[in-house]
N, C-alpha and C positions, 0 to 999 in steps of 0.2 A: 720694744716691738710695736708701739704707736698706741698699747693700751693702758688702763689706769690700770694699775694692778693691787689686785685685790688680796692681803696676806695679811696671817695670823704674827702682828708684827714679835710678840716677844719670841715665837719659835722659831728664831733664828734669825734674825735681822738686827735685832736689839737685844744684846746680850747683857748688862749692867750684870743683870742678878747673878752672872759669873763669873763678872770682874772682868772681862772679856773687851764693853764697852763698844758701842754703834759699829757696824760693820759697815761696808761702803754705803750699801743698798740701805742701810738704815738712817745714815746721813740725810738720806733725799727723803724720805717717809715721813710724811705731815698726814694725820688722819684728816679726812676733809677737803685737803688742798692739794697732796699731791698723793695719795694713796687711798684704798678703804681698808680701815682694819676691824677686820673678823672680831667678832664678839662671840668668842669659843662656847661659855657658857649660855649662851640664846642664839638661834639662829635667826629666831624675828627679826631679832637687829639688824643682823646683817642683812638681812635679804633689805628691810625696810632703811638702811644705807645704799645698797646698790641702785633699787629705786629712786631715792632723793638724787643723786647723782647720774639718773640714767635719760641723760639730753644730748642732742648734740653741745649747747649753750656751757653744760658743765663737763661734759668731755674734752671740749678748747679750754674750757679754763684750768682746767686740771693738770690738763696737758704742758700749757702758756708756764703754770706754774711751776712745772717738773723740770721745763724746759731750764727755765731762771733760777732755780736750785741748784740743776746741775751745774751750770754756768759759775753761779757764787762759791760753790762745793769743789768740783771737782775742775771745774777751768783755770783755777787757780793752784792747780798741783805741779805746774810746771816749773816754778820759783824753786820749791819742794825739790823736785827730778833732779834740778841742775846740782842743788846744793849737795844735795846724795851722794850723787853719779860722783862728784867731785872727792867727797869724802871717800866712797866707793876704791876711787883710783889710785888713793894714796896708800890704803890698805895691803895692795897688792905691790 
C-alpha cells in the first residue's frame, strides 16, 4: 500500500519455530531495509525504530528496497508458474 510496514515479524510472517518456514510476506521482510520489526518485549524500541526511520530520505529507501526484493523474490515465480501449471495439467 506504499507503506513501510511495521510487524511483529515471528507472529506470523516468519514461522520456522513451526516448521512452517517464511511465508510470502516474510520473504520480503528485512528488519532495517525493508520492514520495522516490533520489539514485543520493549516498546522504546520500537517507537525509537520508527523514529530512526521516520524521513522522507528513509522512506524511498525502504521502499527502493522492497521494491528490489520483490522483484528478486517474487518476479521470478513465473519460471515456477509455468513449470506447475505444466505438472498441474498432466495430473488431470
Amino acid at each position: 500500500m506504499g507503506k513501510i510496514p511495521i510487524v511483529n515479524y515471528w507472529g506470523g510472517y516468519h514461522e520456522e519455530e513451526h516448521g512452517v518456514g517464511p511465508r510470502t510476506a516474510g520473504m520480503l521482510m528485512e528488519d532495517g531495509e525493508t520492514a520495522i520489526f516490533m520489539d514485543m518485549d520493549n516498546v522504546d524500541t520500537t517507537i525509537a525504530k520508527i523514529r530512526e526511520h521516520n524521513s522522507p530520505e528513509e522512506f524511498k529507501r525502504m521502499s527502493d528496497n522492497l521494491r528490489k526484493k520483490w522483484a528478486d523474490v517474487i518476479g521470478n515465480w513465473e519460471e515456477d508458474i509455468k513449470a506447475h501449471k505444466k505438472w498441474l495439467e498432466n495430473l488431470v
